[in-house]
C-alpha positions in Angstrom: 199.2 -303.7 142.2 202.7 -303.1 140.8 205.6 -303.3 143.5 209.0 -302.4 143.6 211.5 -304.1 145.5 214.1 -301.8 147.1 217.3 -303.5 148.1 218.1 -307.4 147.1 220.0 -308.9 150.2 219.3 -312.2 151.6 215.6 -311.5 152.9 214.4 -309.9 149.5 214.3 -313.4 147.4 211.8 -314.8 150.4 210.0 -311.5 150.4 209.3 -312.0 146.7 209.0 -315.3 146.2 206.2 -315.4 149.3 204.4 -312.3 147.6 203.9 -314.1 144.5 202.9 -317.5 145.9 200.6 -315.9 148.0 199.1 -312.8 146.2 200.2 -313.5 142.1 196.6 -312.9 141.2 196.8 -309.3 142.9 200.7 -308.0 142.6 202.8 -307.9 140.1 206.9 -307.4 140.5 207.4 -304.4 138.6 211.3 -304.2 139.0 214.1 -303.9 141.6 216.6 -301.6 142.7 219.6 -302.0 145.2 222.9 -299.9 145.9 225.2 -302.6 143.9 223.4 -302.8 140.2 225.5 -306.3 139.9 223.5 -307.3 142.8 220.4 -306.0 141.6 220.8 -307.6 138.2 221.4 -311.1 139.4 218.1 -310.8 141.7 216.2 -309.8 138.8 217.4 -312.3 136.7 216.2 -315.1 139.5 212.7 -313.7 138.9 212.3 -314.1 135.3 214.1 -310.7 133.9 212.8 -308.3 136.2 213.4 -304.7 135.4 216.4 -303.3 137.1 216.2 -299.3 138.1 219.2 -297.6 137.9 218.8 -295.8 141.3 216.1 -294.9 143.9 215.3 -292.0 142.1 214.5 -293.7 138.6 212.1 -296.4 141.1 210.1 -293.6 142.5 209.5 -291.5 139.5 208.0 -294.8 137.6 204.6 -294.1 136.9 203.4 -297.9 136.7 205.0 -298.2 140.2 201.9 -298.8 143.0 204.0 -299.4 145.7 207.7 -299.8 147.5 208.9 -302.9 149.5 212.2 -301.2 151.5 214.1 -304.0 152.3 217.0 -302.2 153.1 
């Protein structure tokens, strides 16, 4: 399953990092996208690189998106 992380505060790096320890066979991180794209670049770059949408919009029209973690 690919999941998209929606908002990168504080919480998302535990959310993330405990959904790939746990469930890395089963989920993939298929980008991230929060209301400040500085922030959102820096918490993709933590994970390797991730892809950074542009805005909610872009997230939800991915096809290759499975699912949304609002951590907003």
């Amino acid at each position: 399953m690919r999941v998209a992380v929606l908002g990168c505060g504080s919480i998302a790096g535990i959310y993330v990092r405990n959904l790939l320890e746990r469930f890395s066979d089963r989920i993939t991180i298929a980008g991230v996208c929060a209301r400040h794209p500085a922030r959102a670049r820096a918490f993709a770059a933590q994970f390797g690189g991730l892809p950074v949408y542009s805005d909610l919009s872009a997230l939800l029209s991915d096809p290759a998106v499975d699912a949304v973690l609002n951590l907003t």
